[in-house]
Structures are given as C-alpha cells and as structure tokens.
N, C-alpha and C positions, 0 to 999 in steps of 0.2 A: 470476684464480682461478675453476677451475670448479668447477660442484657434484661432477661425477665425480670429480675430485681428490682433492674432503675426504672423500666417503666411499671411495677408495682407499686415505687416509693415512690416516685411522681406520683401516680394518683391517689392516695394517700394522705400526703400533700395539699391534693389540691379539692379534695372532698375531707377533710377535717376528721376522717371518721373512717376506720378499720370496715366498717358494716357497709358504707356507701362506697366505697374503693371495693370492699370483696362484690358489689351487686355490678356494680358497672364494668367489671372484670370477670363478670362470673364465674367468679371464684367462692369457694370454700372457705368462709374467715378464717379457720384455725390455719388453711392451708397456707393466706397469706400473711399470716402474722409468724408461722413458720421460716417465711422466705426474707420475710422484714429484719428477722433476727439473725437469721446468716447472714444480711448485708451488713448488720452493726458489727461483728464479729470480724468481717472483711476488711470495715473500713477499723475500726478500732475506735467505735465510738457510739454513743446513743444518739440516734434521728431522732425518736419522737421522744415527748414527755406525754404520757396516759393521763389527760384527766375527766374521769369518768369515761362517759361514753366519745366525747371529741379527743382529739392528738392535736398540738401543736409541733412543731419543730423545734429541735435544739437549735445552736451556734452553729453544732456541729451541722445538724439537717440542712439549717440554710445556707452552709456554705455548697454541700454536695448538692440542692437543688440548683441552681445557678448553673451548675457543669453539667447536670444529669439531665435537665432542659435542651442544653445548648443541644449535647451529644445526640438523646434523641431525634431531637430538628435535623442534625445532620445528617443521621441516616437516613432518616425520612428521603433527606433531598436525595443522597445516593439512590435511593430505591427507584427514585421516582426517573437519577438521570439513566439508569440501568434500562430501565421501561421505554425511553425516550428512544437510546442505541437499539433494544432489541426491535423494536417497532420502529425499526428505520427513519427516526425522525430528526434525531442527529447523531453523528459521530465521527470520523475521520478516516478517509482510504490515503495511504501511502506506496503510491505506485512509484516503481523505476522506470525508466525510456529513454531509448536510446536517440539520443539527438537526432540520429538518419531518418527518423520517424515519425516523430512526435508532432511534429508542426504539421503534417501531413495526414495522421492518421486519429490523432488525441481530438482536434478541435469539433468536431460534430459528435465525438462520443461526451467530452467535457460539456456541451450544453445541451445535450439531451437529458444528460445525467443529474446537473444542478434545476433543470425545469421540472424534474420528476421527482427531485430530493433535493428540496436547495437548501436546509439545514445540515446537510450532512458534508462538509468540507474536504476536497482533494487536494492531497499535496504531491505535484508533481517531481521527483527526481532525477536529473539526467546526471545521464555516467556513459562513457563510449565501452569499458570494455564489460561484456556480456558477465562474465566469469564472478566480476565482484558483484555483481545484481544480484549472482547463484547465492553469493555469500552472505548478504544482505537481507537476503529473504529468508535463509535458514537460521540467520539469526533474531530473525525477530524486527528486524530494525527496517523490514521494508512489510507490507501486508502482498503486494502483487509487484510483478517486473514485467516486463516485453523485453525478452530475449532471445539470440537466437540459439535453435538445438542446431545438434542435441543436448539435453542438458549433460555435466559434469559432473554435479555431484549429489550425492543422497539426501534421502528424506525431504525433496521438492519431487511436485508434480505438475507435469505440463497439458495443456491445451495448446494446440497448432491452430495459431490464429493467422497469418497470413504464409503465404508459399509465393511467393515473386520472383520470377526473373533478372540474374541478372545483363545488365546491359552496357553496351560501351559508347561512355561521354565524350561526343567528338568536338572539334572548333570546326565552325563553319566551314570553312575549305579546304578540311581537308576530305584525302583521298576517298573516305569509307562514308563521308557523308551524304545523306539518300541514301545508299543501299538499305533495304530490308533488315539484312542477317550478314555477319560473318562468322569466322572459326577463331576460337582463341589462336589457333596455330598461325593466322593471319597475323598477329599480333609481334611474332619474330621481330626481332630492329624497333619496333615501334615506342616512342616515349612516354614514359607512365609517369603523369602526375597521382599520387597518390595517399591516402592519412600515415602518420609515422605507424614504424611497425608495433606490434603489440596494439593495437588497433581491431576492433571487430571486421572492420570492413577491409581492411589490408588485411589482416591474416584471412580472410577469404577469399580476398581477389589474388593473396599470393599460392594458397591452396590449389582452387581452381589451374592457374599458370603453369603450377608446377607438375598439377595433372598431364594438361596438354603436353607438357615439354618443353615447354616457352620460357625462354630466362628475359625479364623485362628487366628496362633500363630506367631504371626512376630515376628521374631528372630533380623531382622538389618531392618533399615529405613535409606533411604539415598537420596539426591536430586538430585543424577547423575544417567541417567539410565546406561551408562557403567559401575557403579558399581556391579549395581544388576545383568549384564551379567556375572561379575568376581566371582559374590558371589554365583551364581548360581553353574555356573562351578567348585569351587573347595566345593561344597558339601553342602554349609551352606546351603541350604532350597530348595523350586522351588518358581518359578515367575507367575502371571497371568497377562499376557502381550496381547496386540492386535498385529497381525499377524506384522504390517510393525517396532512393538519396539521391537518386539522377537530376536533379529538377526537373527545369524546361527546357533545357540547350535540348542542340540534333544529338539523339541517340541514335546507337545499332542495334540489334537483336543480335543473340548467340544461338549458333545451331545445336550448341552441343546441351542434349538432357538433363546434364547436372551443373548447370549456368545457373544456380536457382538459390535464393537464400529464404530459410524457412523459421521463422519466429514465431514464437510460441507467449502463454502468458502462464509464468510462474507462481506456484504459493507453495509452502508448506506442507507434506504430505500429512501430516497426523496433527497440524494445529484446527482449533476449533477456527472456522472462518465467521465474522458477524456480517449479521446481514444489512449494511452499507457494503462491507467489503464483497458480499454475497451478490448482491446488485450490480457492481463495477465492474465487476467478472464476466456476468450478463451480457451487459451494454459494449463491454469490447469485444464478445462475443459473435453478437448479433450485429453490427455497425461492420464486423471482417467481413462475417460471411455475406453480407447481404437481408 
C-alpha cells in the first residue's frame, strides 16, 4: 500500500467519478484507475462498484475511507509540526548544567531565549560530574551540555564558552582575607571544606593541589555546593572554587596561570543539530562572550 494510493482513493471517494479525481489530480485516468487496482489487490478487496460513469464505494471502500482520511489528516498535521520545529517556531532544547553554574550563568540566556522563541521549550538538567553529560550527549539523550574540557570522549564537539579563574573561599577572619592573591603552596596546613571526591569541582581543586605539591586536609566533604558556602562561612576551613561557584563570601585570587577552570558547550559531532537547538547554542554563545 502506497501513500499516493490512499490519497488517489480519497479523492475518488470523494468526487464519485474516476474522470473528476483524475482532473483534480492531474492525473491520466487510465493512470489512476491503474493505481486504484493495485490498492484493491493490496487490500484484498473491491473499493469501488462502477456504475457507468460515477463509483460508489463498497463495505469494503468504506471501511478503508474512515482510516485512509484519518491517516492522511495526520500526516498532514506531522508536516505541518515538522515546518513549525524547522522554522523555529516550536520544539525542545535539552541541555545539561552543572549546578556550579547554572543559577549564575543560564538565567539571562533562559529569558532572552524564551522572549525570542517562547514556543520553543528548554529543559534544564543538572548533573555535578562533567564526564556523564559527555555521555549524555553522545547518546542522544541530552541535545547540548556545559561542561568542563577537555572533553573525554569521541564523536562530541566543543565551543569554549567561559575560561574563569579559580579562587579561594575564605570565612571572614581569616588570615588570607583581603589579600588580593595567594599561592596554592600557601595553602600547606590549611583546612579544606570541600564536594565529595569524584566531584567536578573537587577533582579540580584536588588536581591543581596536587600540582602545587600541597596535600590538603579536608575536614568535611559534602555534595551540595551551598554546603560548602555554609561551611566556609562559619569557620570550618576555606574552599577552592572557580569564580562563577564561589558566590559572594570574601574570596582570594591565585597567582598561579593554571588556577583557571574552562567549560565549554557540548553536542554531537556528526548529529544533525535543529534550529531551536541551533539558536541555544547562539545565545549561550553570545551571553559568554559578551
């Protein structure tokens, strides 16, 4: 059964007449009275009854017009929601975000984006470790991530969306508060509240440490970064956080060049990208850089 078929025998149907379905199809009558007979053959039954020059419908016709309407209609409506996605009028972006960020960095690209597309729905997902966003998005199951590089694994491709600094979250009194800048190597003896490990943000802040040569003493581990603002705050240790998870407590500045944590925004290297998702990409684009 072909699609040309059903809408041959719809109209057929629905002008009573072999001669008024081939003109309004401009078609060749013999050519569709050729195609009308492969459908009977198909379905295993006789659509029309011939009398003279009009056609009615068998039992059989009218049971398949009922279904052969419906189907039509709906593809119709596919085409039409197909037209709607490719013309950015609606459709759904599914982005990843890392909690350290989102609140900070999503909220003016989220309402720029729905003022300029407000049919077209985002759905936000947060995840802390980078690594399953990679995985997420090569499967399919995410369209874009905010991650940080480098990336891990194949067939994704990155844009370097923000490059930050990272900084060290002090409690008010202490020692390193007000200063400018220190050195990780300051950091020797010092108490580190910090996210459990396997953590984006801990395996970076322990990366770095390890660099300097600094073995820190982590006092609490915990998998909420408002935790570690709290813990900070009333004493228990300091933090090594990148600029946009630091909040507003007193931070330091790091002297050292590679203190920096650099996120990027993920997709698919060889999937077709639609243009909502094509647009999102844009706007987080443009909202990094300025």
């Amino acid at each position: 059964m072909e699609l040309h078929q059903l809408r041959y025998f719809v109209a057929v149907a629905h002008e009573g007449s072999f001669t008024a379905a081939a003109a309004r199809l401009y078609l060749a009558q013999p050519s569709l009275s050729v195609q009308i007979r492969k459908l009977e053959q198909d379905v295993g039954a006789r659509l029309f009854e011939r009398t003279g020059r009009q056609v009615v419908l068998t039992a059989a016709g009218a049971a398949l017009l009922e279904h052969a309407e419906v189907a039509l209609d709906q593809l119709e409506r596919g085409r039409e929601r197909v037209g709607e996605v490719s013309g950015l009028r609606e459709g759904e972006v599914r982005v990843g975000v890392l909690p350290s960020i989102g609140a900070r960095l999503l909220p003016e690209v989220l309402a720029g984006f729905r003022r300029a597309h407000p049919r077209v729905g985002v759905r936000i997902v947060e995840h802390d470790v980078s690594r399953e966003f990679e995985q997420l998005v090569r499967s399919g199951e995410l369209d874009l991530a905010i991650t940080r590089m480098p990336l891990t694994l194949s067939g994704l491709c990155a844009d370097v969306l923000v490059r930050e600094p990272m900084l060290l979250l002090v409690p008010a009194e202490h020692r390193l508060a007000g200063r400018g800048e220190t050195t990780l190597v300051e950091l020797a003896g010092e108490e580190l509240v910090g996210m459990r490990s396997g953590y984006g943000l801990r395996d970076l802040a322990d990366q770095l440490l390890a660099e300097a040569g600094v073995r820190p003493r982590v006092v609490l581990e915990t998998g909420q970064l408002a935790i570690v603002h709290g813990m900070v705050a009333a004493g228990m240790g300091v933090a090594l956080l990148p600029r946009l998870a630091a909040g507003d407590g007193p931070t330091v500045g790091l002297a050292e060049p590679s203190a920096v944590r650099e996120l990027g925004v993920v997709s698919r290297a060889s999937a077709h990208v639609s243009p909502p998702v094509q647009a999102f990409r844009r706007s987080l684009l443009c909202a990094a850089r300025g």
